[in-house]
matplotlib code that plots the C-alpha trace (Angstrom):
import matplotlib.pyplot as plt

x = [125.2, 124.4, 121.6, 123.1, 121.4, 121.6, 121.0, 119.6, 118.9, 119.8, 120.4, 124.3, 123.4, 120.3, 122.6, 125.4, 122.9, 121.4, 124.8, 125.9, 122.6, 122.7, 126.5, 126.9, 124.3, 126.5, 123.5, 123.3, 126.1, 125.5, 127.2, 126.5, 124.9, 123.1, 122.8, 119.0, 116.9, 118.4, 121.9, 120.0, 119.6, 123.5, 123.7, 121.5, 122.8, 126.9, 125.9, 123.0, 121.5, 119.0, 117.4, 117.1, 116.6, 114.5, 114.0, 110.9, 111.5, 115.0, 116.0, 116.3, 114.5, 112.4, 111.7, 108.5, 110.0, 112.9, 111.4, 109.5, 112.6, 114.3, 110.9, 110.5, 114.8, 116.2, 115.3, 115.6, 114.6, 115.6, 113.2, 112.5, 112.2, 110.6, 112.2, 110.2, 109.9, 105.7, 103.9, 100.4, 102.6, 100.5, 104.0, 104.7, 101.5, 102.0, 105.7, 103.9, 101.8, 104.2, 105.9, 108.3, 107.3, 107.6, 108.6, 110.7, 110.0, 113.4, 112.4, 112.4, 114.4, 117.6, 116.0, 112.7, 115.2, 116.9, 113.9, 111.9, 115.3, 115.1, 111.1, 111.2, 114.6, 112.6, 109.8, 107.4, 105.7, 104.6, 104.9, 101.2, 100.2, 96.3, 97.3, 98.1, 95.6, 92.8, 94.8, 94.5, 90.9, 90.8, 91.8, 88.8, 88.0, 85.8, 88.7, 90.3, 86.3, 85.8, 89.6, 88.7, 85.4, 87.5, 90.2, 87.2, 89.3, 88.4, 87.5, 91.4, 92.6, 90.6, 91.4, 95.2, 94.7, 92.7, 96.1, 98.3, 96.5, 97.2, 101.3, 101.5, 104.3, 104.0, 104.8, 102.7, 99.3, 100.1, 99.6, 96.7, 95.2, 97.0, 98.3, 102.1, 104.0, 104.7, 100.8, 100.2, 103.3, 101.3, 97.8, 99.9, 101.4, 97.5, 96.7, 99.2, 98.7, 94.5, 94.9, 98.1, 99.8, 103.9, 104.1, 102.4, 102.2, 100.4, 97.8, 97.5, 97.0, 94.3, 92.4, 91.8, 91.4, 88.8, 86.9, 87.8, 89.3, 88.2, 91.0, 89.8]
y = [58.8, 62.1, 63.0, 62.6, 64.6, 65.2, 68.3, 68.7, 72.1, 73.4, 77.1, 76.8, 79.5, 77.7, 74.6, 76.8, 78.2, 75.0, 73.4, 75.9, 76.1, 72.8, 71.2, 73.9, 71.8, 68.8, 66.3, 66.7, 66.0, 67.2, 64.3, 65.3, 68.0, 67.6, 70.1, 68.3, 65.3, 62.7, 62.8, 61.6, 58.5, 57.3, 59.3, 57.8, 54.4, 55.7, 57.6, 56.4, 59.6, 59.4, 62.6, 64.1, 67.7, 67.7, 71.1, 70.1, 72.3, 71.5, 71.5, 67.9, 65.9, 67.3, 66.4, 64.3, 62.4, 62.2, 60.9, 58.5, 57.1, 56.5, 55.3, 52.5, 51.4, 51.9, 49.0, 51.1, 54.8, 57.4, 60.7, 63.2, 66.5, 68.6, 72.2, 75.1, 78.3, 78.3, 76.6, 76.4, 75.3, 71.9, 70.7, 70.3, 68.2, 66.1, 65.6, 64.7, 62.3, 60.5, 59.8, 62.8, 62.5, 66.5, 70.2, 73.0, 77.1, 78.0, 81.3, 79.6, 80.7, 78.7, 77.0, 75.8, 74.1, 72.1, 71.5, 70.0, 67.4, 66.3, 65.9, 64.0, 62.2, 60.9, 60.2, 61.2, 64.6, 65.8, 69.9, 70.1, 73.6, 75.0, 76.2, 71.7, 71.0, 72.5, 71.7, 67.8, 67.9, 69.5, 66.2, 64.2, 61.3, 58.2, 55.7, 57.9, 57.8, 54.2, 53.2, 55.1, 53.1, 49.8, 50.7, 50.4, 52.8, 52.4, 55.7, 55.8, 55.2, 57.8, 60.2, 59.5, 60.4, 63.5, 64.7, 63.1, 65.4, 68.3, 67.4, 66.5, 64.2, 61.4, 63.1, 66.0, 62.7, 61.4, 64.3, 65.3, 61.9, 61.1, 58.4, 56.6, 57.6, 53.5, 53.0, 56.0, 54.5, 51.2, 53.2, 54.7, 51.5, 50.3, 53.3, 52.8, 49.3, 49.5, 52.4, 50.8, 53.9, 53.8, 56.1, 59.2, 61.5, 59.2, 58.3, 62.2, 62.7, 59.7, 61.5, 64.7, 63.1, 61.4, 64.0, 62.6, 65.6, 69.0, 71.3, 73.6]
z = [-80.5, -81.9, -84.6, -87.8, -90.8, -94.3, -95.6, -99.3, -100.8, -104.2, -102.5, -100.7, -98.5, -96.6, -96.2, -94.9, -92.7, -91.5, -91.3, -88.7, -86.8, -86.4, -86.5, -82.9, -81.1, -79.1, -80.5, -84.0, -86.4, -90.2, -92.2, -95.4, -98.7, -101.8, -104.1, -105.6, -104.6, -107.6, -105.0, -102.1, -102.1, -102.9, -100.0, -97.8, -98.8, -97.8, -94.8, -93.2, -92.3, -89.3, -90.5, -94.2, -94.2, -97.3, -99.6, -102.0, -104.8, -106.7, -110.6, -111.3, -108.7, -106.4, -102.5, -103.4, -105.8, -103.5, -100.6, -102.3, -103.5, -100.9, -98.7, -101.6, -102.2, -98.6, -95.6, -92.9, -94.6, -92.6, -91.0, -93.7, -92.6, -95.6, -95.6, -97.4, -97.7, -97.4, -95.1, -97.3, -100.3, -102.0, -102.3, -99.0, -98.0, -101.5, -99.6, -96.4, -98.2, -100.2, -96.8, -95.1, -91.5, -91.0, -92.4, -91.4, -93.0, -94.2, -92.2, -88.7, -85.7, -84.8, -81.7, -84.1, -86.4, -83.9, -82.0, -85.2, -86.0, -82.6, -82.6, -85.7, -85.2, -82.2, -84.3, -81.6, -83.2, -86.0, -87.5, -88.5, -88.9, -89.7, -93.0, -93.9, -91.4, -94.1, -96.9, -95.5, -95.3, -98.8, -100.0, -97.5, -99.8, -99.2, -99.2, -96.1, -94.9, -95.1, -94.0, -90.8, -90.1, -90.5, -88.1, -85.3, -82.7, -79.0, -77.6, -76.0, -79.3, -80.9, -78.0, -78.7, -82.5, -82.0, -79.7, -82.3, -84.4, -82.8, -82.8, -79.7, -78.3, -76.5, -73.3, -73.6, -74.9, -71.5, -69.5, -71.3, -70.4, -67.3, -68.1, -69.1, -71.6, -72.3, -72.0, -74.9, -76.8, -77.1, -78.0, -80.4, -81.9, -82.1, -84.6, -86.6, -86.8, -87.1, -90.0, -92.1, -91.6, -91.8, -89.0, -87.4, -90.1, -91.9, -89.4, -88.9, -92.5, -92.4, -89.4, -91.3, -95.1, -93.3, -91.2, -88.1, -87.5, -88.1, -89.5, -86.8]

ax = plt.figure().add_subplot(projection="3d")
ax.plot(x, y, z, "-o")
ax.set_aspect("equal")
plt.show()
């Protein structure tokens, strides 16, 4: 079964543009548009989207509020991809926060647009660049601080997160440690688990709040 995404951006040009980027790649299949966030999750509901491409500023309802909706009203809530046009925007990392699993700059090349749906369609990798990376630890906190000393990683588990981290897939964790991808899936599964985290942005987000890791 192909990808299927839904594409919400209150600019008709960068949907056209992501519509045909992405509808020529035999994988992916754009099954619907929104013109602003407050369509998005009747949309969600009808379609089933597997991935929401995800602008975070529109006029009426914006991606944050967006993507907490649906996260909170939808069983089965699809990816959210957050699409922006700057990658050190507070917005973006509020999105990221609130729950989107990813983002997209509306300036990336063809290939880096199809290759971020798949990544986070997959649900394997996270777009975490140094600009978020500082803006995360910005945000470091005590509650991040103490929920890291209560998730009582074991060094394989902390290694995992630190690559995690650094957006590395599965694949790419396992040949870093040499080890299987199914035995990283399952130190994977244990962070989540051990930090409360929904999936890996979160847990990525919770390493950095935290100090665990260094936005360096």
């Amino acid at each position: 079964m192909p990808i299927s995404v839904l594409l919400v951006d209150d600019e008709p040009l960068v949907r056209a543009g992501l519509r045909a980027i992405l509808a020529a790649q035999p994988d992916i299949e754009v099954t619907g548009e929104a013109a602003d966030g407050a369509a998005v999750l009747p949309l969600v509901r009808s379609l089933r989207p597997d991935v929401v491409a995800m602008d975070v500023r529109m006029p009426l309802l914006d991606g944050i509020e967006a993507t907490q909706l649906v996260l909170r009203s939808v069983d089965r809530p699809p990816k959210i991809l957050v699409v922006t046009t700057f990658e050190n925007d507070s917005y973006v990392y509020d999105a990221l926060r609130a729950g989107a699993d990813g983002f997209l700059l509306k300036r990336s090349r063809p290939d880096e647009i199809v290759h971020a749906v798949r990544l986070v369609a997959a649900g394997e990798s996270l777009l975490f660049p140094a600009a978020l990376r500082a803006l995360a630890a910005s945000y470091g906190n005590e509650r991040a601080r103490a929920t890291m000393e209560r998730a009582a990683l074991t060094g394989r588990e902390a290694d995992v997160l630190r690559l995690m981290a650094r957006g590395m897939s599965n694949a790419e964790i396992a040949r870093s440690l040499v080890l299987g991808t199914e035995t990283v899936k399952s130190h994977v599964s244990a962070v989540l688990a051990k930090l409360g985290a929904r999936d890996r942005t979160q847990a990525v987000i919770a390493a950095y709040e935290s100090g665990f890791v260094a936005p360096g």
